[in-house]
FIMARRO-298748 format. One record per residue: residue in three letters; x, y, z of N, C-alpha, C in turn. Coordinates in steps of 0.001 Angstrom, whole numbers, padded with zeros to 6 digits, always signed. Layout:
BEGIN
ALAXYZXYZXYZ ...
END
This chain:
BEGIN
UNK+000836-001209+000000+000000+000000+000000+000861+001246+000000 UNK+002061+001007+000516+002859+002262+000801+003542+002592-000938 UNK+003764+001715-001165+004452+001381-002367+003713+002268-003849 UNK+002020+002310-003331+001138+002166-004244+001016+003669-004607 UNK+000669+004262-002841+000352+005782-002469+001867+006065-002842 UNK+002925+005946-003015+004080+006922-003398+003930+007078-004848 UNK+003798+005536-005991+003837+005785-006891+002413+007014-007694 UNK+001347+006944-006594+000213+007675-006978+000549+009308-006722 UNK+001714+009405-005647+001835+010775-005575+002892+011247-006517 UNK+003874+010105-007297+005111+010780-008396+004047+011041-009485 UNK+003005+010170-009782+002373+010370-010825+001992+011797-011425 UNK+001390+012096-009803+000602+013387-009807+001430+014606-010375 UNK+002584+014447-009329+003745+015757-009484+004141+015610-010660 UNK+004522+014672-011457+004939+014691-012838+003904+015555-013752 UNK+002444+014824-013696+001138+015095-014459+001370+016753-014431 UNK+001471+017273-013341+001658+018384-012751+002794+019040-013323 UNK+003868+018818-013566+005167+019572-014209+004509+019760-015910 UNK+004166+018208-016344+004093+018589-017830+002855+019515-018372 UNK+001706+019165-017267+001068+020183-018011+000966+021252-018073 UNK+002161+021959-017102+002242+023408-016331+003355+023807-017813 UNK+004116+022999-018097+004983+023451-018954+004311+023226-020741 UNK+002782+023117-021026+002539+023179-022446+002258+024692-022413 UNK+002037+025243-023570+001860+026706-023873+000447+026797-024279 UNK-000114+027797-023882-001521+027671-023988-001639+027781-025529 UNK-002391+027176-026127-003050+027293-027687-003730+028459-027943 UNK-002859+029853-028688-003469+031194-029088-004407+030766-029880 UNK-005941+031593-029795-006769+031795-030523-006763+032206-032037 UNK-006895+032099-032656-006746+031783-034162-007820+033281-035206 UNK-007162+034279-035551-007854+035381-035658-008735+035283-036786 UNK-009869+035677-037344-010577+034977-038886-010958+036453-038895 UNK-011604+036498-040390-011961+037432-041317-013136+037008-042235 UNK-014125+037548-042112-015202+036871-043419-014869+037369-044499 UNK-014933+036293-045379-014976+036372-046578-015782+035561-048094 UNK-015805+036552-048988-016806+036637-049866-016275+035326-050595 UNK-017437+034335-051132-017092+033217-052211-018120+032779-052806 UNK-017662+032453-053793-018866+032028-054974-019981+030983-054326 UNK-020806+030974-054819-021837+029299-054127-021387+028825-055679 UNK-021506+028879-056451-021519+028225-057787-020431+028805-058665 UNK-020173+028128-060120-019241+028811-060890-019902+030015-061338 UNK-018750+031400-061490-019568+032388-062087-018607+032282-063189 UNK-019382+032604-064636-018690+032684-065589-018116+033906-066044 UNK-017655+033818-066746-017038+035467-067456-018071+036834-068117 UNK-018340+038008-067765-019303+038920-068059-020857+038381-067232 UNK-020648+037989-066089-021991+038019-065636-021903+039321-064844 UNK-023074+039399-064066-023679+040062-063352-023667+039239-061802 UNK-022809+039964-060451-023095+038633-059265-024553+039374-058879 UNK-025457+038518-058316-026457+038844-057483-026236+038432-056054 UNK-026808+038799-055402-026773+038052-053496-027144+036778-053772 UNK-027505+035827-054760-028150+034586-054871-026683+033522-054706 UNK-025898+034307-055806-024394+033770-056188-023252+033610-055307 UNK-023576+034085-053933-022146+034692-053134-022638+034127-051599 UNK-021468+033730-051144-021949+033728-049509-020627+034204-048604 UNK-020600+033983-047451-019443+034249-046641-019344+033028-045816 UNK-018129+033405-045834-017339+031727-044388-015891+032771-044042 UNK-015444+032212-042699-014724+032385-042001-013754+032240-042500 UNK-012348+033266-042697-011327+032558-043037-010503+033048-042298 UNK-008908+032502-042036-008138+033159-041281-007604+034504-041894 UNK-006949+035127-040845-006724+036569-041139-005202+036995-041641 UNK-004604+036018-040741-003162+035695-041439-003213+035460-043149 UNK-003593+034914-043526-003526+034137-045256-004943+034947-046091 UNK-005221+036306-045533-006546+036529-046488-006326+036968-047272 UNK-007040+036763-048440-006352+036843-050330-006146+038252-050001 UNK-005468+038945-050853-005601+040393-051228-006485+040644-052587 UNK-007188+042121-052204-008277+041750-052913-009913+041265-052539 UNK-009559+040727-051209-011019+040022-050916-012070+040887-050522 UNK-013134+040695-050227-014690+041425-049877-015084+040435-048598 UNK-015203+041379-047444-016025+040959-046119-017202+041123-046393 UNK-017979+041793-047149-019197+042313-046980-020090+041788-048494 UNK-021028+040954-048583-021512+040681-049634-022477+041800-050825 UNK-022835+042583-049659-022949+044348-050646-021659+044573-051159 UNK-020934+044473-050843-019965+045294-051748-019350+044552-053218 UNK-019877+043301-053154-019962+042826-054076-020729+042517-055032 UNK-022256+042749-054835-023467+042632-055867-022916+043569-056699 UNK-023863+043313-057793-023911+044194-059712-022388+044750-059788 UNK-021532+043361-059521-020233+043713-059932-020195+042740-061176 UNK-019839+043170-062163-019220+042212-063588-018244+041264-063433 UNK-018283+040128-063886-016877+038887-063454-016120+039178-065039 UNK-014829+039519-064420-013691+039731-065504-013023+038669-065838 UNK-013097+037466-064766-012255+036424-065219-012815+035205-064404 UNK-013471+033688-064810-014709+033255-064561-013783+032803-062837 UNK-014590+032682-061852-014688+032245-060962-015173+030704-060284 UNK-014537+029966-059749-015445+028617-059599-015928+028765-058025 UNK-016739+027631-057845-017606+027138-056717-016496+027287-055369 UNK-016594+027888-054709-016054+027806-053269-014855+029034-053423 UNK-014522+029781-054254-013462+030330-054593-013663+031727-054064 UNK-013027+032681-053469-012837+033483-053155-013216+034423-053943 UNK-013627+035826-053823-014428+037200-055131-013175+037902-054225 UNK-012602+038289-055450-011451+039328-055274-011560+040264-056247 UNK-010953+041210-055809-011254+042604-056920-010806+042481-058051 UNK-009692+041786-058021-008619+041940-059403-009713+040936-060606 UNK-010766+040201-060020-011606+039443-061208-012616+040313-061260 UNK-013353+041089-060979-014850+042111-061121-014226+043664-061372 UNK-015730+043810-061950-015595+045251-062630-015734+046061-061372 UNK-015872+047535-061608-016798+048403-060246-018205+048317-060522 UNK-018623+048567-059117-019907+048418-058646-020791+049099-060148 UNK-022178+048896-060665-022627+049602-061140-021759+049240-063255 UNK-020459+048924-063534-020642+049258-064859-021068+048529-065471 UNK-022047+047854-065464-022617+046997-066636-022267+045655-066528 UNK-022918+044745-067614-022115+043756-067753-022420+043243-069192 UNK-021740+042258-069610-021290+041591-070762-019735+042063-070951 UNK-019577+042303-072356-018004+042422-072791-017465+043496-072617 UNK-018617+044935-072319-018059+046175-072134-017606+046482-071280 UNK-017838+045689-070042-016666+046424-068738-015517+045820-068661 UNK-015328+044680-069815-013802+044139-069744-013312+044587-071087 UNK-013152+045592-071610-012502+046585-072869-011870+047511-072106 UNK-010622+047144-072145-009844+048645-071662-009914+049780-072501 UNK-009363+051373-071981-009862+052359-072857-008965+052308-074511 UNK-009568+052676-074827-008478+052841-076591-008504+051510-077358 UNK-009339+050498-076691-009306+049119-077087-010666+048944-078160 UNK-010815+047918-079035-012013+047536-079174-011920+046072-079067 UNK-013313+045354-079238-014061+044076-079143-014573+043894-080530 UNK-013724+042846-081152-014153+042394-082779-014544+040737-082743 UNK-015477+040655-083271-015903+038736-083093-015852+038400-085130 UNK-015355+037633-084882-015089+037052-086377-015530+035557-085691 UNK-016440+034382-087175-016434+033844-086852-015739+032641-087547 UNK-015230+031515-086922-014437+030408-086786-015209+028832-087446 UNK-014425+028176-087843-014911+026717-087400-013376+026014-086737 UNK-013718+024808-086736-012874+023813-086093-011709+023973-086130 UNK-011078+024132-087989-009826+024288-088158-009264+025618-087767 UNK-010255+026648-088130-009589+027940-088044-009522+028313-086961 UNK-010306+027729-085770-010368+028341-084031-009762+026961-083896 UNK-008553+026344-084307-007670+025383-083179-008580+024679-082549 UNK-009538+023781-083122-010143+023163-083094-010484+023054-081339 UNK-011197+024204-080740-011757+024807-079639-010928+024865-078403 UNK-009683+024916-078770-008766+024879-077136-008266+026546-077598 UNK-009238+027423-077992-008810+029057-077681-009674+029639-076642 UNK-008814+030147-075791-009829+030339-074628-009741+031680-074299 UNK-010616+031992-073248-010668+033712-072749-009001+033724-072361 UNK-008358+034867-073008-007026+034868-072447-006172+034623-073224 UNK-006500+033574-074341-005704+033164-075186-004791+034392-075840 UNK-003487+033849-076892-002755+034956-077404-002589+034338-078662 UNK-003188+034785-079773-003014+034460-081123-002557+034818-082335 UNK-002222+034923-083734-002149+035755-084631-002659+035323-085490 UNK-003424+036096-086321-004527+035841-087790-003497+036128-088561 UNK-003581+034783-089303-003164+034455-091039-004495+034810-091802 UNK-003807+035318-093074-004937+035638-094318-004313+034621-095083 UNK-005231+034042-095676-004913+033253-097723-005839+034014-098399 UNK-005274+034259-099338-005861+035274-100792-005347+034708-102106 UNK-005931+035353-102846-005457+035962-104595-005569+037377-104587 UNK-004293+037730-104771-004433+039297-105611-005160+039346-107043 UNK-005346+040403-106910-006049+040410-108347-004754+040588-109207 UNK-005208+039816-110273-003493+039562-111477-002890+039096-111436 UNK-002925+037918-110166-001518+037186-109411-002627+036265-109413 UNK-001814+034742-110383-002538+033345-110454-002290+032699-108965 UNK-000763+032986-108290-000514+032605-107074-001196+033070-105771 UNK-001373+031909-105030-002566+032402-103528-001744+032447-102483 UNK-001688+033451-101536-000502+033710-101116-001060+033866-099355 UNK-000531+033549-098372-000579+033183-097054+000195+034579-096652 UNK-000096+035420-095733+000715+036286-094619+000034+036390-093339 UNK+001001+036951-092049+000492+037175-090911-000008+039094-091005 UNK-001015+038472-090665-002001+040255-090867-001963+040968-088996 UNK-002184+040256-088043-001889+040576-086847-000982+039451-086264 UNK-000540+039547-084914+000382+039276-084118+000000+039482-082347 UNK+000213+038027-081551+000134+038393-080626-001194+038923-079892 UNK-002554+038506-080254-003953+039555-080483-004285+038747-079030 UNK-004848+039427-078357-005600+038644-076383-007047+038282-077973 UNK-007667+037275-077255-008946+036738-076961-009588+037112-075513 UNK-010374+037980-076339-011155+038414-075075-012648+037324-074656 UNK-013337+036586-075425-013761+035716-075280-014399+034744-075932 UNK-015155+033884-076123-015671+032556-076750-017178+032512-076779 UNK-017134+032008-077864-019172+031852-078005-019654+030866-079142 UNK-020518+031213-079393-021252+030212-080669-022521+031126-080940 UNK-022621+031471-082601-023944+031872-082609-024370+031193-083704 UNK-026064+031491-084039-026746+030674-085197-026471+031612-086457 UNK-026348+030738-087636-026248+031238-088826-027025+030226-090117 UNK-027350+030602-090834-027930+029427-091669-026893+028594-092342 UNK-026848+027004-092620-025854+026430-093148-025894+026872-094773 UNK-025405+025661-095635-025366+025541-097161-026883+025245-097782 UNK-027726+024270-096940-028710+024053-097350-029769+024640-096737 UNK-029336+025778-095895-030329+026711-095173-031129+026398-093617 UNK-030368+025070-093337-030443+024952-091811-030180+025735-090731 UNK-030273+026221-089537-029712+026996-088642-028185+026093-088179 UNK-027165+026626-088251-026166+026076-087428-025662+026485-086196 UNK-024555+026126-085252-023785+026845-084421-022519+027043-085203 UNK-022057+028355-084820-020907+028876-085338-020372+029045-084459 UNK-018402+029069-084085-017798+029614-082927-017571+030799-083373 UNK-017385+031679-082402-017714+033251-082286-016180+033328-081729 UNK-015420+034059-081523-014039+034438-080906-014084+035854-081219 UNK-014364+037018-079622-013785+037766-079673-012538+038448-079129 UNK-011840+039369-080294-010354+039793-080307-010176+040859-079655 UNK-009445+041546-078859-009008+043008-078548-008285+043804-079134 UNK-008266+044616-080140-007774+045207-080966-007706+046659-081341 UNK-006549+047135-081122-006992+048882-081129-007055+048848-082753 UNK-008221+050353-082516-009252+050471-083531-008512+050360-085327 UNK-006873+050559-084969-006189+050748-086834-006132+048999-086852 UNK-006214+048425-085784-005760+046452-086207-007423+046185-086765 UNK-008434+046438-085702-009903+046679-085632-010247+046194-087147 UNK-009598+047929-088137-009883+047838-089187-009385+046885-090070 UNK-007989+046675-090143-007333+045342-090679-007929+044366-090703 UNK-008637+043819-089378-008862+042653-089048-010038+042518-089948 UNK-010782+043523-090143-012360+043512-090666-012406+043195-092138 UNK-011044+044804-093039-010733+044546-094513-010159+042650-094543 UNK-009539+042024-093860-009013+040900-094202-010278+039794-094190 UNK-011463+039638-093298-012206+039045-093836-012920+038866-095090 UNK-012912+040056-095475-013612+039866-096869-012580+039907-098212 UNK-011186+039930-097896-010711+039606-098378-010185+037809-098927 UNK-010488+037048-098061-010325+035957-098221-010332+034889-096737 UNK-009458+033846-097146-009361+033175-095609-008650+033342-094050 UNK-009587+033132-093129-009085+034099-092253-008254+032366-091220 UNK-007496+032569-090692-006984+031342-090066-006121+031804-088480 UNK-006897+031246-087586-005889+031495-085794-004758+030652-085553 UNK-004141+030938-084921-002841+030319-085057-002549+030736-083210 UNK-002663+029308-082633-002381+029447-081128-000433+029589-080745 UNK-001058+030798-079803+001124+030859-079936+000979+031093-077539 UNK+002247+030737-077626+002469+030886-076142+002284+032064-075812 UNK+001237+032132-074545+001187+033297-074166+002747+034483-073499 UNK+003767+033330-073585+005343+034028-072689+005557+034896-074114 UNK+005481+034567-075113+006361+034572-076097+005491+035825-077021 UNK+006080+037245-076738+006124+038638-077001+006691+038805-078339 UNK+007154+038068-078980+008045+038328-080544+007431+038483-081329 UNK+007366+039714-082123+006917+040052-083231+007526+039766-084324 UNK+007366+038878-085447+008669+038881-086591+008126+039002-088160 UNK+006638+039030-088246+005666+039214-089502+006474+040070-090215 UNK+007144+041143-090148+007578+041679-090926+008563+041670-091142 UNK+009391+040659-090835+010601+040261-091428+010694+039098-092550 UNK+009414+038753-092450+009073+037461-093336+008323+037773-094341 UNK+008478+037016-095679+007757+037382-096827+006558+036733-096718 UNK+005437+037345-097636+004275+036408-097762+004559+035109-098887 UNK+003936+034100-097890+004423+032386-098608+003104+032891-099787 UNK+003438+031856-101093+003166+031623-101841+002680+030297-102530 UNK+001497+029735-103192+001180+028241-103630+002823+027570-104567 UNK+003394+028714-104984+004980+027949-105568+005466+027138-104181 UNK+005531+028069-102968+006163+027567-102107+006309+026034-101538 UNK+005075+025598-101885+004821+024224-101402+004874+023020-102196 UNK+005829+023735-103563+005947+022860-104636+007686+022864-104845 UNK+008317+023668-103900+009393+024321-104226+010286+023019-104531 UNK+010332+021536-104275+011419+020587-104155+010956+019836-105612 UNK+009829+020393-106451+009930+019480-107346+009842+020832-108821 UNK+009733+021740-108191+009652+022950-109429+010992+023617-109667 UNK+011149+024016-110643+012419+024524-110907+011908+026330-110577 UNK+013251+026866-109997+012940+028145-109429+012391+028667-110474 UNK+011909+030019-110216+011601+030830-110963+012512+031579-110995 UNK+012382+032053-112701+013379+033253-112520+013061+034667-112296 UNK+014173+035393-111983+013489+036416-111198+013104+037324-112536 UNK+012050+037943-112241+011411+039170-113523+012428+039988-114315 UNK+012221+039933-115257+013990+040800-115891+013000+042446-116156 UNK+013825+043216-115391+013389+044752-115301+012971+045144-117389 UNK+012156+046015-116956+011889+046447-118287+012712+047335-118789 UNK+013130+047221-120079+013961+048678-120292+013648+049743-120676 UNK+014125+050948-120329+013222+052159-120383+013113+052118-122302 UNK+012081+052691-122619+012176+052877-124175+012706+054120-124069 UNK+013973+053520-125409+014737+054757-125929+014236+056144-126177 UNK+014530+057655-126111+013849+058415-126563+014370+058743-127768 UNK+013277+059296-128471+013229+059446-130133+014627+060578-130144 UNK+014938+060395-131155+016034+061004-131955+015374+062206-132148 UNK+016223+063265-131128+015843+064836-131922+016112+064966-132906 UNK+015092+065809-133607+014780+066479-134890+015519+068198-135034 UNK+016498+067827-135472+016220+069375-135713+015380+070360-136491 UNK+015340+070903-136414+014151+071464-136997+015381+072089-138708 UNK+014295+072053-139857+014635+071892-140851+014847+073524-141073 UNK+015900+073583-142222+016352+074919-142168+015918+075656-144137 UNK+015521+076460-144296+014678+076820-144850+015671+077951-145972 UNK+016105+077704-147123+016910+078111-147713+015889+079287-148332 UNK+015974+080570-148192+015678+081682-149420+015956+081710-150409 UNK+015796+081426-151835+016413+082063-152866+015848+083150-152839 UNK+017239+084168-153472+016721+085637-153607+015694+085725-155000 UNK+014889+086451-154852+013835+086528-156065+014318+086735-157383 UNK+013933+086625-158869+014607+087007-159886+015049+088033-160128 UNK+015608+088857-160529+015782+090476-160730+014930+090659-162043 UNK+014103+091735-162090+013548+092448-162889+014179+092713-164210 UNK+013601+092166-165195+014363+092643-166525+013465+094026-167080 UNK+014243+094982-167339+013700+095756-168091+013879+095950-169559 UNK+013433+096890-170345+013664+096562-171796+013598+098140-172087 UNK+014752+098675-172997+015160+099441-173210+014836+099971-174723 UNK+014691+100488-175392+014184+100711-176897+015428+101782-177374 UNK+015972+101063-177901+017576+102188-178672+016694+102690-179842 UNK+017959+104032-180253+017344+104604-182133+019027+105027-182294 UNK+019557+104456-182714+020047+104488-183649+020295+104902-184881 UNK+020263+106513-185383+020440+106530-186769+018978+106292-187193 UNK+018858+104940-188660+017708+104659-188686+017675+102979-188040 UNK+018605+102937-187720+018125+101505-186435+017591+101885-185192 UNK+016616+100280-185334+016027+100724-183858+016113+099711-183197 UNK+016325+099456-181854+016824+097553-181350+016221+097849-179650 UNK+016069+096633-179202+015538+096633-178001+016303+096065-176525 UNK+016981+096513-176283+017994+095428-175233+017447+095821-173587 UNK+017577+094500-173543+017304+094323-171666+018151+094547-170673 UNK+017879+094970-169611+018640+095898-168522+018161+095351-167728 UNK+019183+094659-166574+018755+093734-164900+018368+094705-163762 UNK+018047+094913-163417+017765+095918-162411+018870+095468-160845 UNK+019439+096644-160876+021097+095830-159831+020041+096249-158592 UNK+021014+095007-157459+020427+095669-155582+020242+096636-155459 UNK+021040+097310-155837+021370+098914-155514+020022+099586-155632 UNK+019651+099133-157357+018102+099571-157099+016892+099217-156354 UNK+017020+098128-155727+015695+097321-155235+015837+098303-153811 
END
């Protein structure tokens, strides 16, 4: 028994040291914050239906975030949001501007939609964000050869769609829609090149800033024949046509006029005779 009560009293004093020496567990500071209930997509409108709040810590809170779910209604989504995800400023417009594509156009920018199929939209992996450059194929007029160039460079996709159009046999179809961001002189380019011929996207890395279209010639239908055609030769310059041989102008000889004969009547005695007399310069 003695044995029992000592080991019951080391127990205690021990129990007693270690728990005197844990550190109390600080309270853990939180912050509400704003998050989607559902995905919001790109150019909506949030309502109070879309958004809720939960607790988050205060240490790790996004920058950017919204405590208050007013301060986030009839804000525009700039860049789509998913289910449980945090509403931060850097994805919504301000309170009040609208929504669809116009509150995500920066100033001096425009919004151009050309439309696509399979081949020409990269057969649908172009997305909001994307970075692309439009190829044209044409014929010049006078030129049998159809000739490929890069008309823009580097263009954002501002976003993705599908609209109805009638097919070949007059069905309604879906068309992909892709709109571009383009200040207003590309705007126009982009617009003259549709009706110029074929319009084609060309997906490029968004890292990769290099512009080089104009260091490169526009390819040509020779081009793709080049290993079995014999070159062409290059155009032989025209030569200027000779100019005509001055004329001098023709020189115009005077003869001096005849001189005047006159006729003289002699008497002679009883001869009588008639002789002619020239009339000298002197007299004229």
């Amino acid at each position: 028994m003695a044995a029992i009560l000592v080991a019951l009293v080391i127990t205690a004093i021990f129990y007693q040291i270690t728990v005197g020496r844990r550190p109390a567990q600080a309270e853990i500071a939180t912050k509400t914050l704003v998050v989607a209930r559902a995905e919001l997509p790109l150019g909506s409108v949030i309502s109070a239906d879309d958004i809720t709040v939960v607790e988050f810590p205060a240490q790790g809170y996004p920058q950017g975030g919204f405590e208050n779910i007013e301060d986030v209604v009839d804000r525009s989504i700039t860049q789509p949001i998913l289910a449980n995800e945090p509403v931060t400023l850097g994805r919504v417009t301000e309170k009040g501007a609208g929504f669809g594509l116009a509150p995500l156009i920066p100033e001096g920018y425009r919004a151009v939609a050309i439309a696509v199929n399979q081949v020409s939209g990269v057969s649908g992996f172009i997305l909001p964000g994307s970075k692309v450059d439009v190829l044209l194929s044409a014929t010049l007029t006078g030129d049998a050869d159809r000739l490929t160039t890069t008309v823009l460079e580097n263009v954002t996709v501002l976003s993705t769609g599908q609209k109805q159009q009638p097919s070949a046999n007059g069905q309604p179809e879906n068309v992909p829609v892709i709109n571009m961001l383009l200040t207003p002189e590309d705007a126009e380019l982009l617009t003259l090149a549709t009706q110029e011929g074929r319009i084609q996207l060309v997906l490029r890395n968004p890292k990769d800033e290099s512009e080089t279209a104009e260091d490169r010639a526009a390819k040509t239908s020779r081009d793709l024949f080049r290993k079995v055609l014999p070159p062409k030769a290059p155009a032989r310059a025209q030569a200027s046509p000779r100019p005509a041989p001055r004329k001098e102008p023709e020189v115009v000889v005077m003869e001096p006029p005849a001189p005047k004969i006159f006729e003289i009547e002699m008497i002679r005695g009883n001869k009588r005779s008639v002789e002619p007399i020239e009339q000298s310069k002197s007299q004229n």
